[in-house]
DRENVOVO-316786 format. One record per residue (C-alpha): residue number from 1; x, y, z. Coordinates in steps of 0.25 Angstrom, whole numbers. Example, Ala and Ser with C-alpha at 12.3 -4.5 7.8 and 13.67 -1.06 7.14 Angstrom:
BEGIN
site k 1; east 49; north -18; up 31
site k 2; east 55; north -4; up 29
% end
This chain:
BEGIN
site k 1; east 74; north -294; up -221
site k 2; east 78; north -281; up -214
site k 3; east 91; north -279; up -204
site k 4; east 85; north -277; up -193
site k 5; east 96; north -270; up -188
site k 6; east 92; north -260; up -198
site k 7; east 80; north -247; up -197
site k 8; east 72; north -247; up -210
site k 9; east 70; north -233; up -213
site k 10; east 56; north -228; up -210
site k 11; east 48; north -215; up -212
site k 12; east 35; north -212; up -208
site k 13; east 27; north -200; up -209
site k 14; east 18; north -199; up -197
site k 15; east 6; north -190; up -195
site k 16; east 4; north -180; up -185
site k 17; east -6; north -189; up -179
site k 18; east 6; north -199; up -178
site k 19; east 0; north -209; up -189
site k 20; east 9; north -215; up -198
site k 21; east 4; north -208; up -213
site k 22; east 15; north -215; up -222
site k 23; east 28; north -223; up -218
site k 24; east 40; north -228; up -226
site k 25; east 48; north -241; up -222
site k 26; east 59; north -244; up -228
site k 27; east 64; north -258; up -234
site k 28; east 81; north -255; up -232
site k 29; east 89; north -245; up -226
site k 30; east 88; north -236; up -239
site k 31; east 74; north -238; up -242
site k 32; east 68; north -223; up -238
site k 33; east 57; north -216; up -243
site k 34; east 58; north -205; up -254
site k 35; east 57; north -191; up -248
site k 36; east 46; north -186; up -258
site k 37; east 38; north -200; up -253
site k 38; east 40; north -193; up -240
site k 39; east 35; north -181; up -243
site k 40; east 24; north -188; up -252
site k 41; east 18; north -193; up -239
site k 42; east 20; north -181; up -232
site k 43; east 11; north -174; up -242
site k 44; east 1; north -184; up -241
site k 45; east 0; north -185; up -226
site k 46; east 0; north -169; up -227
site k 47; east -11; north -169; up -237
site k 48; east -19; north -178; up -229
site k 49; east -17; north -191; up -238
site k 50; east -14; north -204; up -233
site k 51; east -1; north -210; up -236
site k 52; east 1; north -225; up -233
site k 53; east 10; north -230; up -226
site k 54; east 21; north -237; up -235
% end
């Protein structure tokens, strides 16, 4: 089980519309998405596809 004492790392991309289009939540302090899977979503929020949240 998680510290609750500590913050999981998070990063959402939201929309202009303020909609979540894709999340990622970590499982541990070092578990933090790759850049490129950053970017990767980005793209596909860009080129209007949509991207699940994880």
């Amino acid at each position: 089980m998680a510290d609750p004492e500590v913050a999981i790392p998070s990063v959402f991309v939201v929309r202009r519309d303020g909609t979540v289009a894709w999340s990622y939540i970590g499982e541990r302090m070092s578990d933090r998405p790759a850049s490129q899977m950053v970017l990767e979503a980005l793209d596909g929020i860009a080129g209007g596809a949509s991207n699940p949240a994880r």
